[in-house]
C-alpha positions in Angstrom: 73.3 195.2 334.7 75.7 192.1 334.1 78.1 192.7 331.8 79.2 190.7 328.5 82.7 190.8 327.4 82.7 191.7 323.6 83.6 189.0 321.1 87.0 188.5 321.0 87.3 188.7 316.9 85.6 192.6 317.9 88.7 193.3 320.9 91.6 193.7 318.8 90.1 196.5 316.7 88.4 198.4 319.6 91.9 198.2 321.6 93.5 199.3 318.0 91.1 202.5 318.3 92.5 203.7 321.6 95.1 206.3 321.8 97.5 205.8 324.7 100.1 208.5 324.9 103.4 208.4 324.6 104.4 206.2 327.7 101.4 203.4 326.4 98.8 204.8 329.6 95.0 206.1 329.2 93.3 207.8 331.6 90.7 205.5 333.2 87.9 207.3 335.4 86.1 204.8 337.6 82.3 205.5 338.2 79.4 204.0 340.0 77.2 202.3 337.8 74.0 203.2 339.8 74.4 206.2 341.3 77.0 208.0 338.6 79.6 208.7 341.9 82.6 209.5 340.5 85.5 207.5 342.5 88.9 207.3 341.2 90.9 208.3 338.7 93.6 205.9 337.4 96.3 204.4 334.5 96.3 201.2 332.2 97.9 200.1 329.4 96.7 198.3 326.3 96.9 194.8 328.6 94.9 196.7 331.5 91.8 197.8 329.3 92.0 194.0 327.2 92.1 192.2 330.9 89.7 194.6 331.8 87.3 194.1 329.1 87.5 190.2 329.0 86.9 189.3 332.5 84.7 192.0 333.5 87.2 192.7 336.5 88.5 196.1 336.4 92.9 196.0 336.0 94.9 199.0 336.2 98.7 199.6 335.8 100.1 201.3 338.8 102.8 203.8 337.5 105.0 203.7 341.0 105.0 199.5 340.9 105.4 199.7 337.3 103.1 196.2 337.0 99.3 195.9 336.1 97.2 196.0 339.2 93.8 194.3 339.7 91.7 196.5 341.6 90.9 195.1 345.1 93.6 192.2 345.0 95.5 193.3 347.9 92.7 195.3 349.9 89.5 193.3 348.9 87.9 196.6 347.3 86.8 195.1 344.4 85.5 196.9 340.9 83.5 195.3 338.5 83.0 196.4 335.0 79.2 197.3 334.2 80.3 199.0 331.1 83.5 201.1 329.3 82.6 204.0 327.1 85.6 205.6 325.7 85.8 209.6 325.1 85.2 211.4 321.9 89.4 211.8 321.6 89.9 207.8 322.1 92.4 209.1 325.0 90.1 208.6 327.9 88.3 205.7 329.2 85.4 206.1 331.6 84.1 203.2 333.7 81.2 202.3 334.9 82.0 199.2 337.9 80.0 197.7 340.8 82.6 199.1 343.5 82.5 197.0 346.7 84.0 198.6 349.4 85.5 201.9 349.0 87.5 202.9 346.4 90.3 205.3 347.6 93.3 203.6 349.4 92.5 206.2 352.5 89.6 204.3 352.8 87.2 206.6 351.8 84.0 205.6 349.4 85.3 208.2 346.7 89.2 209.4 345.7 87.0 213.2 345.4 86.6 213.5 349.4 88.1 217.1 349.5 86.2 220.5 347.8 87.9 223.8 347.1 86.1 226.4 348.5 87.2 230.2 349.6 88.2 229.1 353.4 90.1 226.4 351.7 90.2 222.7 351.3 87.3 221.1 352.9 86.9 217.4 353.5 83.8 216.3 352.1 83.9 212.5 353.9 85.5 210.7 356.1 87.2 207.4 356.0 84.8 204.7 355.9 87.1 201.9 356.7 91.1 202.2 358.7 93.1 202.4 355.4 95.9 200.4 357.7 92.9 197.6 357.9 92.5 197.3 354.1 95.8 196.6 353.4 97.0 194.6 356.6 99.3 197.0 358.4 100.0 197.0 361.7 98.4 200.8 363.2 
């Protein structure tokens, strides 16, 4: 599916129909287009989801750099948007992307790699990729 940004006399409103809470953020849940994998959770702001929905390219805002952050820009693990939907409350964003590479920064496919089950935790995958590789640290 390739997606098609909507018209930008259309943006304004549907951004205008979003309710961010009180510090401006939505909850953005990033999903494989294909195969429905859920794998990450994340912020933006009002600028995140318009970037977002213009280019196609999925932008977050990190909350601990305090800046909008393009998914993949510093580790190559890129999202593309397929398609937003947003939830019946207007306070949640789901996102369907083309995710190349993995998605989680511990280099894992998925952010969802651990289950809670009566022994415990359980670790459901391991890392795909040396999260020191993705980001160019030195191991």
């Amino acid at each position: 599916m390739t997606y098609q940004p909507p018209a930008p006399s259309a943006l304004s409103a549907m951004l205008d129909t979003v309710k961010f809470d009180a510090c401006g953020l939505i909850a953005a849940i990033a999903q494989q287009h294909d195969t429905g994998e859920v794998l990450m959770i994340a912020w933006m702001t009002r600028e995140a989801l318009q970037e977002t929905l213009e280019t196609g390219r999925v932008c977050y805002f990190s909350r601990s750099r305090k800046k909008l952050w393009r998914k993949g820009e510093t580790s190559g693990q890129i999202q593309y948007l397929t398609e937003a939907r947003l939830d019946c409350d207007a306070d949640a964003v789901l996102l369907l992307v083309n995710q190349i590479g993995v998605a989680c920064h511990t280099g894992r496919r998925s952010c969802f790699y651990r289950a809670f089950r009566p022994e415990g935790l359980v670790e459901l995958m391991k890392p795909e990729i040396d999260p020191n590789a993705l980001y160019g640290k030195k191991a």
